[in-house]
LUMRO-234582 format. One record per atom (N, C-alpha, C, CB): x, y, z; residue in three letters. Coordinates in pm, whole numbers, padded with zeros to 5 digits, always signed. Atoms other than C-alpha are relative to their C-alpha. Glycine has a CB too. Layout:
N
XYZALA...
***
This chain:
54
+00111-00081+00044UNK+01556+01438+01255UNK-00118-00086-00042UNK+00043+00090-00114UNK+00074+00096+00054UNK+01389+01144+01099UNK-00108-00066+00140UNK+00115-00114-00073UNK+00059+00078-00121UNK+01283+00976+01446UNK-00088+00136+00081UNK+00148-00084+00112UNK+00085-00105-00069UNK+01155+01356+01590UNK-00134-00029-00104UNK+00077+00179-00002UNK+00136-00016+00100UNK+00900+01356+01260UNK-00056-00113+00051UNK+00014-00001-00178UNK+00085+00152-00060UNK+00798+00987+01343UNK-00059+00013+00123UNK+00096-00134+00025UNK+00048+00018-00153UNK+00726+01066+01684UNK-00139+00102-00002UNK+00138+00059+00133UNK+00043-00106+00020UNK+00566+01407+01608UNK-00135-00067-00124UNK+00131+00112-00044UNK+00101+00016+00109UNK+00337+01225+01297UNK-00083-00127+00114UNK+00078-00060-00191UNK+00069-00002-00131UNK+00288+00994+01568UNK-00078+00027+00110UNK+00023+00002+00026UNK+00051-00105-00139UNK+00201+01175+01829UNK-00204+00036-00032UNK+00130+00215-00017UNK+00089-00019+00070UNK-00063+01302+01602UNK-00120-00053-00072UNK+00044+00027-00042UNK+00080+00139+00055UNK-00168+01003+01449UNK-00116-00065+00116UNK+00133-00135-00031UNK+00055+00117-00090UNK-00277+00844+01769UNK-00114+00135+00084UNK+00158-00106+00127UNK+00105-00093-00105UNK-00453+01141+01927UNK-00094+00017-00139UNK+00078+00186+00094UNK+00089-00020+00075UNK-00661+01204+01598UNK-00102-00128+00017UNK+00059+00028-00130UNK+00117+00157+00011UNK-00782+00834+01604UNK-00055-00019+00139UNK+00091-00178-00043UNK+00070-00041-00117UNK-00854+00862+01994UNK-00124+00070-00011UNK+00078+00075+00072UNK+00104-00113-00046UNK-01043+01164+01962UNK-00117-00092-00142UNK+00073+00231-00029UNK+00150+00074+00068UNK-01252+01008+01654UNK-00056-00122+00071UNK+00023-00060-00159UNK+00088+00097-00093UNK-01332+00703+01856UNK-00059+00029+00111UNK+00060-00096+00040UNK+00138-00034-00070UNK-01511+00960+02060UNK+00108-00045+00210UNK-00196-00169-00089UNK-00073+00081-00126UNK-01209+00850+02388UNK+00011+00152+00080UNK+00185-00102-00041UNK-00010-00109-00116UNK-01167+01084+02686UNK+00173+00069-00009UNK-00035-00092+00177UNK-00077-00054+00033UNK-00916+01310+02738UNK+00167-00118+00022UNK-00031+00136+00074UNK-00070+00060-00088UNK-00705+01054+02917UNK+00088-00112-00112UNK-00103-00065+00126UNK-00003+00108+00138UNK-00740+00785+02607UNK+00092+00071-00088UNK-00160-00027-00090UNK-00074-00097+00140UNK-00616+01073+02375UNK+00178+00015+00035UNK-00086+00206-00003UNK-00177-00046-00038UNK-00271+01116+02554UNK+00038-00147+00017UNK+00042+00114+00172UNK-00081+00147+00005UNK-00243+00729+02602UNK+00020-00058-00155UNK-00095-00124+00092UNK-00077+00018+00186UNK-00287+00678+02196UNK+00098+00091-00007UNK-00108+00044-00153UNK-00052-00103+00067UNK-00112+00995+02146UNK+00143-00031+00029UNK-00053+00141+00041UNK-00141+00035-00096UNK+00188+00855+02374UNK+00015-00124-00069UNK-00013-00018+00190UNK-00029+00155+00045UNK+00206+00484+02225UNK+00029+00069-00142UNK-00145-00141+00015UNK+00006-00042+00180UNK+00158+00603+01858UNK+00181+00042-00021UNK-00139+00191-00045UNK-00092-00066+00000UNK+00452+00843+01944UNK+00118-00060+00028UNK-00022+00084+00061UNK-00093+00095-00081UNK+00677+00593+02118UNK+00007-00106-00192UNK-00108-00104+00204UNK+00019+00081+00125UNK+00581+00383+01763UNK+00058+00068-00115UNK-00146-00028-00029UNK-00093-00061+00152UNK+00703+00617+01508UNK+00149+00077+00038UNK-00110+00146-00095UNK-00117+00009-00053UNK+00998+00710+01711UNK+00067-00084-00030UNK+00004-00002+00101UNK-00021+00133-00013UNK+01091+00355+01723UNK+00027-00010-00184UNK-00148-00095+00086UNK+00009-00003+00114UNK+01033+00332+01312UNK+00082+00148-00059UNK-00148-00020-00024UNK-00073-00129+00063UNK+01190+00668+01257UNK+00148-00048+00029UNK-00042+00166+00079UNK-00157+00020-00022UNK+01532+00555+01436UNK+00005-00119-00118UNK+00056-00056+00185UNK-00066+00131+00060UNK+01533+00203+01206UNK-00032+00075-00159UNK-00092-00187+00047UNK-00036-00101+00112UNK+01487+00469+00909UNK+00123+00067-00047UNK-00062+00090+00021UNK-00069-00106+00009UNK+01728+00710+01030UNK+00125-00134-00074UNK+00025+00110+00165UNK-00117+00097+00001UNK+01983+00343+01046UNK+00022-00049-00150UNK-00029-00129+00101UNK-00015+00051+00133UNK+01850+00236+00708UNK+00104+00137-00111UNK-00189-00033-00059UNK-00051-00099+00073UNK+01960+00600+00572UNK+00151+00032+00043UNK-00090+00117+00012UNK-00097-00001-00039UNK+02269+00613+00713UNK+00096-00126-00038UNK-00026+00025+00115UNK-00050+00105+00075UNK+02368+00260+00614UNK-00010+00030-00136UNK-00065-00121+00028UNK-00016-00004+00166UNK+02336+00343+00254UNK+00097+00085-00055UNK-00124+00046-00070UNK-00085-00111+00095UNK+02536+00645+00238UNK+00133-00037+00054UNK-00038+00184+00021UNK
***
């Protein structure tokens, strides 16, 4: 669940900062896609940290 939100705040993250730097539609889905791929990535070594503890 942890790695969907990361991807999803992601996702979000990278298309907001696209679209403020004024980027085409094209730009907006390539941040929006990396960003998302990035908090995915950080959400799974979350999910591992939370799971290792308990």
């Amino acid at each position: 669940m942890i790695v969907l939100a990361g991807a999803l705040g992601g996702a979000l993250w990278g298309g907001m900062l696209a679209r403020r730097r004024g980027g085409a539609r094209a730009d907006i889905a390539q941040y929006a896609a990396a960003f998302a791929i990035a908090g995915a990535i950080l959400g799974l070594f979350a999910t591992i940290a939370v799971e290792r503890m308990l």
